[in-house]
C-alpha positions in Angstrom: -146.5 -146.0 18.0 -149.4 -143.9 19.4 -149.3 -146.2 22.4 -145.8 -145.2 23.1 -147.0 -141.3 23.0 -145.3 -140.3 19.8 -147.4 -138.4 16.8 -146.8 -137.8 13.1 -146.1 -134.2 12.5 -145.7 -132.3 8.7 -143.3 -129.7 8.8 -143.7 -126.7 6.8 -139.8 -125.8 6.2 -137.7 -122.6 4.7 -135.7 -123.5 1.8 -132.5 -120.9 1.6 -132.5 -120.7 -1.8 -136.3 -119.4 -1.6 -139.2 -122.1 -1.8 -141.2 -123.9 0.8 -140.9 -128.0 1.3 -142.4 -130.4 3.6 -141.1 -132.8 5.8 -142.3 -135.9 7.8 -141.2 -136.2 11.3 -142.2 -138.8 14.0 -141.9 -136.9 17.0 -142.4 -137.7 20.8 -146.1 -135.8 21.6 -144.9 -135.2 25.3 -142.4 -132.5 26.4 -141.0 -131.5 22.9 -142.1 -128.8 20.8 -141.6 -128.1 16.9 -141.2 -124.8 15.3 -143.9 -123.9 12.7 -144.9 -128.0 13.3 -148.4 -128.7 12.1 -150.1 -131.9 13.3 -151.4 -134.3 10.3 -152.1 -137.7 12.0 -150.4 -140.5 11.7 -149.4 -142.1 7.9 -150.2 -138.3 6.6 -148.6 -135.4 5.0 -145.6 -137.1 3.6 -143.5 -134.6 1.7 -140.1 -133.6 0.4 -137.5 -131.6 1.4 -135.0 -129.9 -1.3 -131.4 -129.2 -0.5 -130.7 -126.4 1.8 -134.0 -126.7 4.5 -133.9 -126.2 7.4 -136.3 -128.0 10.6 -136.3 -126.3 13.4 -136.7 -128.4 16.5 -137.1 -127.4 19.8 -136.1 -129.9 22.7 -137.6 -129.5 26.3 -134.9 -128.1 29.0 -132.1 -130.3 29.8 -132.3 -132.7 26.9 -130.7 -132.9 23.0 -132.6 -134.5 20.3 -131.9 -137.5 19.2 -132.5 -138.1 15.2 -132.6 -141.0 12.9 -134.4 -142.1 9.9 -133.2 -143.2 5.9 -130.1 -144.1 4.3 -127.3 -141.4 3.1 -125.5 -142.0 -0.4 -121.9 -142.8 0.3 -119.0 -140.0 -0.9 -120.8 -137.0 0.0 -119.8 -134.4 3.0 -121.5 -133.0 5.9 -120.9 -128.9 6.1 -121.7 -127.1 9.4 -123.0 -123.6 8.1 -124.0 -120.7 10.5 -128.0 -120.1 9.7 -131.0 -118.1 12.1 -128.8 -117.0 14.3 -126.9 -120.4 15.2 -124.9 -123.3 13.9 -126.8 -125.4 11.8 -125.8 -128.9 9.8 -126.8 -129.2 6.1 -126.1 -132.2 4.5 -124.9 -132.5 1.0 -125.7 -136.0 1.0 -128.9 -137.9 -0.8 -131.4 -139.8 2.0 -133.3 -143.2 1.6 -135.2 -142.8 4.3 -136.2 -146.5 6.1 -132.3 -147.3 6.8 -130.8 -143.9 7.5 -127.9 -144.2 10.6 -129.3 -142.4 14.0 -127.2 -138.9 14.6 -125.9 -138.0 11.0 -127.6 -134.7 10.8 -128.4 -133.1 13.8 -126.5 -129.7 15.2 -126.9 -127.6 18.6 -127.2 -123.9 18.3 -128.7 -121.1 20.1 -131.7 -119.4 18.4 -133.6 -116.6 20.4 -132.3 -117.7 24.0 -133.7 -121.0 23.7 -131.7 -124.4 23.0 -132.7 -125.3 19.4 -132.2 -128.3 17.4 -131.5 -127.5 13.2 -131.6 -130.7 11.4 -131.1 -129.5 7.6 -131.9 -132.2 5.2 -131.1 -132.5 1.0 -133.2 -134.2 -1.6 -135.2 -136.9 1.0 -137.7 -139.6 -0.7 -141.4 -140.4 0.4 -142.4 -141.5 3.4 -141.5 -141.7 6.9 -137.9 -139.1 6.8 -136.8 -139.0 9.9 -137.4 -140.4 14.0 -136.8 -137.4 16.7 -136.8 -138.0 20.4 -135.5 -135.9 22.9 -133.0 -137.6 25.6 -130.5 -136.3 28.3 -127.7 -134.7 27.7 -126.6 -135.3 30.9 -127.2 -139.1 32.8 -126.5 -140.8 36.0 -126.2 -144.2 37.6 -124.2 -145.6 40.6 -121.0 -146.9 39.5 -120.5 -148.1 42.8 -119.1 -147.9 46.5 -116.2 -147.1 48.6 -114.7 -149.2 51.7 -116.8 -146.4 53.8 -119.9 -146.6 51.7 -119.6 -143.7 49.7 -121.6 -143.9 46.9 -119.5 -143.1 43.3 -121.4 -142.1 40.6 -121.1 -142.1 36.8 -122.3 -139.8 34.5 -123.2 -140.1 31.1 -122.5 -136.8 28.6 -123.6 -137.3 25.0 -123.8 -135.4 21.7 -124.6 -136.0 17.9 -121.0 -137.4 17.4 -119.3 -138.7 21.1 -120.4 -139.9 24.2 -118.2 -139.4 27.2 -118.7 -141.4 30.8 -117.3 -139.4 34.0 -117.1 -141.0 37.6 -117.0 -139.0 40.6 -114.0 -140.7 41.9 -111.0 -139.2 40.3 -113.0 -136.9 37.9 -112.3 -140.3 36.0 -112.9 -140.4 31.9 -113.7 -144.4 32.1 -115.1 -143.9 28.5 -114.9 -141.8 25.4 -116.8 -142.8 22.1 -116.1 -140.8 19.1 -116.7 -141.8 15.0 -113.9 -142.9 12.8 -113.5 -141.8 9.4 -116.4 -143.6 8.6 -118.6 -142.8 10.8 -118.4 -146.0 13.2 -117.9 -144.4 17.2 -115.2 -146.5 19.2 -114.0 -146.0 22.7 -110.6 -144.2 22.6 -109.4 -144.3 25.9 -108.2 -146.5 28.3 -110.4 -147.7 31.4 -112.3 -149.9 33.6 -116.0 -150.8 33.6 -116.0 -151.6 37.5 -115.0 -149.2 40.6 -112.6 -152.1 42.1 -109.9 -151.8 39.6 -109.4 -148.4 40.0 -109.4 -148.7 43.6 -106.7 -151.3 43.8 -104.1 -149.0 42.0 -103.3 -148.2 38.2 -101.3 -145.8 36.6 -103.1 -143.1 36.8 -106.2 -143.8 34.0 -108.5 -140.7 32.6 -108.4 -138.8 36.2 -108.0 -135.1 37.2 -104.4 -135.0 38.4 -102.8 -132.7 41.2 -102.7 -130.5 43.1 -99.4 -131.1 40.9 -99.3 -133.2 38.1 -95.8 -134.4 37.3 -92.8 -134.8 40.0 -91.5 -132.7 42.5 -88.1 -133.5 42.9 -87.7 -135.0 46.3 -90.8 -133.4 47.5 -89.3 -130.0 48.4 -90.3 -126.6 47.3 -89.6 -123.1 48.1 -92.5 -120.4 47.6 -92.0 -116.6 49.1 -88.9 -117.8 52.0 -90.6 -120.5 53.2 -90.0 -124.0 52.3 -92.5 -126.9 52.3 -92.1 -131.1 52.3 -94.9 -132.8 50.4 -95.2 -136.4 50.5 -93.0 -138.2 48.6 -94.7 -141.5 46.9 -92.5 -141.8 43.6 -89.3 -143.1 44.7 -87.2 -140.0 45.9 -89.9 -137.6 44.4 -93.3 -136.4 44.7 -95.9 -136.9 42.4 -99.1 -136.2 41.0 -100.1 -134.7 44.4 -98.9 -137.3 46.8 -100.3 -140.2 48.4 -103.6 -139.1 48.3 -104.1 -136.7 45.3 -106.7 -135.1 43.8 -107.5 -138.5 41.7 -108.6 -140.4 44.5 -111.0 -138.4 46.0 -114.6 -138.4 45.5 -115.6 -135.1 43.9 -119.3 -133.2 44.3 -120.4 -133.4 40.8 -123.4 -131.0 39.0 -125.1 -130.7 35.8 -125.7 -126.9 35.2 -129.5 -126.4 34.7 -130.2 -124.3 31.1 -126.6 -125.6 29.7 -126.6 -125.4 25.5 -124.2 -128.1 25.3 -123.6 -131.6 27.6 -122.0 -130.5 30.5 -120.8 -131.7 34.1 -119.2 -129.7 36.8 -117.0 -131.0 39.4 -115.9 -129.6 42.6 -113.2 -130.3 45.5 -112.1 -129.1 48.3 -108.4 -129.2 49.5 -107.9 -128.4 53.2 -104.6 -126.7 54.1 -101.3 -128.7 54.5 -103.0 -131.7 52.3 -99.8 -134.0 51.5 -97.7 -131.1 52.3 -99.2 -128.1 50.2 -99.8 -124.7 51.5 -103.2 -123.2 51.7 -107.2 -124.7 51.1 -107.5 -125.0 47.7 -111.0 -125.1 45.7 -111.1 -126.9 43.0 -113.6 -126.7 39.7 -113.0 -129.1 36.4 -116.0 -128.6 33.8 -116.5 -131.5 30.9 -118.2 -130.3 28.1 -119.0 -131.6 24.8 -119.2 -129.2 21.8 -120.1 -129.8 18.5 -119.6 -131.4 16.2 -117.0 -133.7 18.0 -114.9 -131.9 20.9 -114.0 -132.5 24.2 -113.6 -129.2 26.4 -111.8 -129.3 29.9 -112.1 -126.2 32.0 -109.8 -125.8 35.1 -110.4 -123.5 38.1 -108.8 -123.1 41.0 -108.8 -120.6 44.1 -106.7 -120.8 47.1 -106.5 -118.5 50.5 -102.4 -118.2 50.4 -99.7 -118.7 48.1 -99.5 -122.0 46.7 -98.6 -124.5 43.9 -101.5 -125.8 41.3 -100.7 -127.8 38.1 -103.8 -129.7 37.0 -104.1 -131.5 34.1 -106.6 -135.0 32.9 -104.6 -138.5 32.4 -106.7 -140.0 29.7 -104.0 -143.1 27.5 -105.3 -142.7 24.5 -105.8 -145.2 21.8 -107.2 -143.9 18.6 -108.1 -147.4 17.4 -110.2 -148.2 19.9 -110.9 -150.3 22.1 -109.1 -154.1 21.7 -107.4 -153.1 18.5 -103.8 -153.7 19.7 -101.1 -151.7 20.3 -100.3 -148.1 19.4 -97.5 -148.9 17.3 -98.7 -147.9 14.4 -100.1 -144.2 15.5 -97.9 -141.7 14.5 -97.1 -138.5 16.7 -95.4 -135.0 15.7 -94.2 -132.8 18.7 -93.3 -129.4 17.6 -90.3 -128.9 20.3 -86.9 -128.2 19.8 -85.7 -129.4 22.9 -86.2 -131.7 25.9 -85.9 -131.8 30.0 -83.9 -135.0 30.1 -84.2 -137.3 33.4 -82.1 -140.0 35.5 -83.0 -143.1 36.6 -86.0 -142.0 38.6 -87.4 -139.8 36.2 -86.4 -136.9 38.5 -86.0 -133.7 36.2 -81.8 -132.6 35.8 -82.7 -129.0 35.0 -81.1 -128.2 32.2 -82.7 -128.7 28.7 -81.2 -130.5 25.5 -81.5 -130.3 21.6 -83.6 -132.8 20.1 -81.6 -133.2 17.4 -80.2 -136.7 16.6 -81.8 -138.1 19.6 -85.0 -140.4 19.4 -87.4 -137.2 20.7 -87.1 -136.0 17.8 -90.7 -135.6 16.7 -90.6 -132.5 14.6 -91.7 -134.5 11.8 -94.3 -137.3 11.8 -93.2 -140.6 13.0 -94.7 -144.3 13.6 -94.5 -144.9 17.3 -93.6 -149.0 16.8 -90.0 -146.9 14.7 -89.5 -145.0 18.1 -90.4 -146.3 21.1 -87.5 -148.7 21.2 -84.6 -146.1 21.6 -86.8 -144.4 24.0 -87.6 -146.9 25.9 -84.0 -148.1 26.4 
């Protein structure tokens, strides 16, 4: 273990109920630094921790921690409790420590300006508790190349709970990994592991959509006494931004230096009269991951004339994972009284309807297998 530059460290910890514990920790020895840590040597200092401490752990810039260590009694709950200032996870749960799963108690919080780690830990046996080594938040690799060359690049976000993969091409989600009831993380969206297939054409998979998302019936629109033509790719209509949209083109990506949570920014520019649109349009999404388990989209857009912007991100979700079938047996509410009904080529009529009687009726829970028939007539 020494050869791999990790060290034994006993933790002196605060109880909140009053009290002081110990804690074992192995802990990276390069680029990570413990709060109140005091170094033992290795196969020293193991102690206990009661219910309620807390371990502060403080990971070097740019990188979460990631945890692991004994085995949790099954039944118990997790609470997420604010404590020194930030968010911290406490465990209700009893530990055996040699088979605990990696991640189950580990929270992000901001403590005196400085990105903080507060694992809080209930009654924990002897010896070795937990395994701590810090690892990016944020991670890239070549996903691969354009006809032209052009490098695309994915990025990696993670957290405690998910792990979300980005490519530059598209702003495209090719992967989402969150936990199930039972703790087990599956990929819930829909996607390719290869540039190629995306390149060939598909319907539109986990990419940033616009500068419209949705149709345009027959590509015509009126803004301030001038009317415009867009490009019309959807039989008579125009849509999701044209021909050449905002999901196939290769965006400038950045990970924010001193970010709290995973993070990845990505920019665009539009130039003026791009598939038909008025005005240069500048384009920011932001993908974060906060905890314990949510995905945050951030859209921002600025433009030198009046123009039309409707973004939005495409992910076809299936919460059963990857390869488990069809979504037949999800079950969707919509809380809408009415609908925008369409022809033949999905183009909008204009004029809304009751949802009452008809199969969009979704006010109330229903099993997709019982509805998709009648809508799909």
């Amino acid at each position: 273990m020494q050869g791999q530059g990790v060290a034994f460290f006993h933790l002196p910890v605060r109880n909140v109920g009053g009290g002081l514990g110990g804690v074992s920790a192995l802990i990276p020895a390069e680029g990570i630094s413990l709060l109140g840590a005091v170094p033992v040597g290795v196969g020293q200092g193991f102690g206990g921790v009661a219910r309620g401490d807390t371990i502060v752990v403080k990971p070097p810039p740019g990188h979460g921690l990631r945890v692991q260590g004994g085995r949790q009694a099954e039944g118990q709950k997790t609470k997420v409790s604010k404590e020194a200032g930030g968010t911290a996870i406490q465990s209700e749960r009893d530990f055996h420590p040699k088979t605990m799963r990696p991640h189950d108690f580990l929270g992000m919080a901001k403590n005196k300006a400085a990105m903080s780690i507060f694992v809080s830990l209930p009654a924990i046996d002897s010896g070795p508790v937990f395994v701590a080594e810090p690892c990016p938040m944020v991670r890239s690799r070549t996903f691969g190349r354009l006809p032209d060359g052009t490098e695309v690049q994915a990025y990696t976000m993670g957290n405690a709970s998910m792990e979300l993969q980005v490519i530059t091409y598209g702003g495209i989600v090719t992967r989402l990994l969150v936990p199930d009831r039972s703790g087990r993380r599956e990929d819930v969206v829909l996607g390719f592991d290869r540039l190629e297939p995306y390149l060939a054409g598909h319907p539109y998979f986990g990419c940033i959509t616009g500068r419209v998302a949705g149709r345009i019936t027959a590509g015509v629109f009126e803004l301030e006494g001038h009317r415009f033509a867009l490009a019309v790719n959807n039989g008579p209509n125009h849509l999701h931004g044209g021909w050449a949209g905002l999901d196939k083109k290769n965006w400038r990506a950045q990970v924010p230096a001193g970010s709290e949570v995973p993070e990845l920014r990505l920019q665009l520019t539009s130039p003026d009269g791009e598939e038909g649109y008025p005005g240069t349009l500048r384009v920011e999404v932001i993908y974060r991951l906060l905890p314990p388990a949510t995905w945050e989209i951030d859209y921002r857009a600025t433009t030198d004339r009046p123009t039309l912007v409707n973004l939005t991100q495409h992910a076809y979700f299936h919460l059963g994972g990857e390869g488990s079938g069809t979504v037949e047996n999800h079950r969707l509410e919509i809380h809408a009284d009415n609908f925008m009904p369409t022809d033949g080529d999905l183009t909008l009529l204009g004029v809304p309807e009751s949802v009452e009687g008809k199969p969009d009726d979704l006010r109330v829970s229903r099993r997709l297998g019982d509805v998709l028939p009648a809508l799909l007539h």
